[in-house]
C-alpha positions in Angstrom: 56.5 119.2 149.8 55.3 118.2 146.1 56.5 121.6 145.2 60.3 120.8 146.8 60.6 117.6 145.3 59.5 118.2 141.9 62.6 121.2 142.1 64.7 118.3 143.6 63.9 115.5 141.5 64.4 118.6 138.3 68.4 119.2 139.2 69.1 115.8 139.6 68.5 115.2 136.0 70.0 118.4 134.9 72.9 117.2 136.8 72.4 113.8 135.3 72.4 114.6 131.8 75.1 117.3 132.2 77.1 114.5 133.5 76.4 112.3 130.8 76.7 115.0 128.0 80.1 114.0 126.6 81.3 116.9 127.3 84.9 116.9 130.2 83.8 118.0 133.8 86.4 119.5 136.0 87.1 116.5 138.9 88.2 117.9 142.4 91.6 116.8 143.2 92.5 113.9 144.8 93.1 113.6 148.2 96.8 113.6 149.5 97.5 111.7 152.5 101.1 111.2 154.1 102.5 108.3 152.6 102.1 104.8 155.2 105.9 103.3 155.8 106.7 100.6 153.6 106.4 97.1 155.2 109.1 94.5 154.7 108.8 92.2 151.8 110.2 88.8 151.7 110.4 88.4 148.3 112.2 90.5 145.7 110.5 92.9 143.4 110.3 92.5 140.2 111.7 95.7 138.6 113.1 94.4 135.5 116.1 93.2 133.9 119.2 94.6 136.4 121.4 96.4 133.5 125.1 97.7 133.7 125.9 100.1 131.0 130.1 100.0 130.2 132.4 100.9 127.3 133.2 98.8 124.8 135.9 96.6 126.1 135.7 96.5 129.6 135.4 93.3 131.3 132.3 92.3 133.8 132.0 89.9 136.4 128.5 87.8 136.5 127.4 85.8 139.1 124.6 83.5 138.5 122.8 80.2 139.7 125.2 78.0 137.5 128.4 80.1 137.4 130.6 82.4 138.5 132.8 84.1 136.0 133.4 87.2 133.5 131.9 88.7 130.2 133.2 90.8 127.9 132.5 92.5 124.2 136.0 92.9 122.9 135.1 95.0 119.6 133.2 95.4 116.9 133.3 95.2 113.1 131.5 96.2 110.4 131.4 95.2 107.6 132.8 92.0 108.8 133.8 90.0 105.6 132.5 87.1 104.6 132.5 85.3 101.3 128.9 85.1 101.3 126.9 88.4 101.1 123.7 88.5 103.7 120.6 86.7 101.8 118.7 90.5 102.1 120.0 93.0 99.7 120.8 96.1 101.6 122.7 94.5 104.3 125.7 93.5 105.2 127.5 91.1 108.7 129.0 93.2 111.3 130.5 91.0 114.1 131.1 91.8 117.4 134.2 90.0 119.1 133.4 88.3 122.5 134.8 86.7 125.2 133.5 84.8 128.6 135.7 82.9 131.5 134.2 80.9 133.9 135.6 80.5 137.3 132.8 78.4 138.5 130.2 76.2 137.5 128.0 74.6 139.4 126.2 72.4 137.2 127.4 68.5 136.9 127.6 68.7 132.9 129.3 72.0 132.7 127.2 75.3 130.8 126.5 75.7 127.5 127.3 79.2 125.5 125.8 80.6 122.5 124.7 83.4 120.8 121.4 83.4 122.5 122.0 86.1 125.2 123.3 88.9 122.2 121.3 91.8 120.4 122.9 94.7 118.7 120.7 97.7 119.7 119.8 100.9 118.0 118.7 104.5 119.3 115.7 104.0 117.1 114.6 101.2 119.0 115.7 98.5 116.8 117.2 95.3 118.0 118.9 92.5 115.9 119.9 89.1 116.3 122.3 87.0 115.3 121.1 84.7 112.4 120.0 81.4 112.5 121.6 79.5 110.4 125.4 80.5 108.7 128.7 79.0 108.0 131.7 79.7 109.4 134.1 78.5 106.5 131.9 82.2 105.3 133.6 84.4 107.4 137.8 84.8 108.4 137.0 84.7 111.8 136.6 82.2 114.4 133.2 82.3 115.2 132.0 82.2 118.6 130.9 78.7 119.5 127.1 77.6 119.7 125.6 74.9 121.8 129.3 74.0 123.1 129.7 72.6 126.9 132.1 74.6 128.8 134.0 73.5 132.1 135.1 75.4 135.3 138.3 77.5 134.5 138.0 77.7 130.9 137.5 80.8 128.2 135.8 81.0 125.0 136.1 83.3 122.9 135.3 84.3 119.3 132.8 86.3 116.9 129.4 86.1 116.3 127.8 88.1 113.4 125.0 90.0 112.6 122.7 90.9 109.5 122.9 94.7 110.1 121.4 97.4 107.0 124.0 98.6 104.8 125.3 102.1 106.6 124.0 101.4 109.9 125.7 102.1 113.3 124.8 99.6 116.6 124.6 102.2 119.6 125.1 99.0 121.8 126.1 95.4 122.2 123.4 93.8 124.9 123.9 90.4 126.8 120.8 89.4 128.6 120.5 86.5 131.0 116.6 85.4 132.1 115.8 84.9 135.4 115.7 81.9 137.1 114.1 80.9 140.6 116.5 81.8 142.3 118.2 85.1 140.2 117.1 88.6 138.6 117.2 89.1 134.8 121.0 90.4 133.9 121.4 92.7 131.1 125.0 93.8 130.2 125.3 96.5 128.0 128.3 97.8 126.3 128.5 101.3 124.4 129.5 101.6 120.7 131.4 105.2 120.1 
C-alpha cells in the first residue's frame, strides 16, 4: 500500500505542477444543454438606447412621458458662416437645420428644448457637440432656441452649430432622449449622404 500511494501521491504533483506551469492546457468543452424556456418578466430589459436610423429629412414621431409630437433634421451645412471663426484653428461651424412640433405635452409648465439631445457623429467614432457658449448676432441664421418653454401645438425651429475640423464630413446627425421611469432611451438618427 506505501508502494501505491507514494505512485499516487507522485502524479498528483506531476499533474499539479503541470497545471501550474504557465503553459495553456487544452479544457474539455463545455457542456450543451437544451436551452430552459424563457420565463415572463415584468419589467423591461434594458437593451440600450432604442435607435431609428432615417435619411436626412424625414420627419419622426416621438412619444415620450411629457409629450407627444415630431422631430426632424432638415439639412445640414458646412461651413456655416459666421462672422466669428471657431476659437481652435483648424475648424470651422457646420450647422444642422432642425425642427420639432409638439402635439402634446403633458407637463403643467410646458417643455423646454435645447441643443442638449444633438451630436454630429463620425465613422471613426467621433462625436461632437454643440458649443457652449456662442452668439447668434455670429452666424445669418436663426439659431435654434436654448432653454426656451414650449406649449402644446407649437413648432420650433432653427439651427444649431457645431465646431467640426476643417474638411470633415458628419456621417450622422443623433438626437438622444434619456430614460425616464417610465420610458426607454430614444436615439434618432439621421444619415448624411
Amino acid at each position: 500500500m506505501p508502494k501505491t500511494r507514494a505512485a499516487l501521491l507522485g502524479i498528483v504533483v506531476v499533474a499539479l505542477a503541470a497545471g501550474c506551469s504557465g503553459e495553456p492546457t487544452a479544457q474539455p468543452a463545455p457542456a450543451t444543454t437544451a436551452p430552459e424556456a424563457a420565463t415572463p418578466s415584468t419589467e423591461a430589459p434594458n437593451a440600450g438606447p432604442t435607435a431609428q436610423t432615417l435619411p436626412i429629412g424625414q420627419r419622426q414621431t416621438l412619444n415620450d412621458a411629457d409629450s407627444t409630437g415630431t422631430v426632424t433634421a432638415l439639412r445640414i451645412q458646412q461651413p456655416l458662416k459666421s462672422q466669428n471663426p471657431p476659437e481652435r484653428a483648424g475648424y470651422e461651424f457646420a450647422g444642422v437645420e432642425i425642427l420639432k412640433c409638439f402635439k402634446t405635452i403633458t407637463t403643467e409648465n410646458g417643455i423646454t428644448v435645447g441643443w442638449g439631445p444633438w451630436t454630429l457623429s463620425y465613422k471613426d467614432g467621433t462625436v461632437i457637440e454643440p458649443p457652449s457658449s456662442w452668439s447668434a448676432e455670429d452666424f445669418s441664421v436663426p439659431l435654434y432656441p436654448r432653454d426656451k418653454p414650449v406649449r402644446p401645438g407649437r413648432c420650433v425651429r432653427g439651427w444649431i452649430p457645431f465646431e467640426v475640423p476643417k474638411g470633415s464630413r458628419a456621417s450622422s446627425v443623433m438626437y438622444t432622449l434619456e430614460a425616464t421611469d417610465t420610458t426607454s432611451d430614444v436615439q434618432v438618427e439621421w444619415t448624411i449622404r
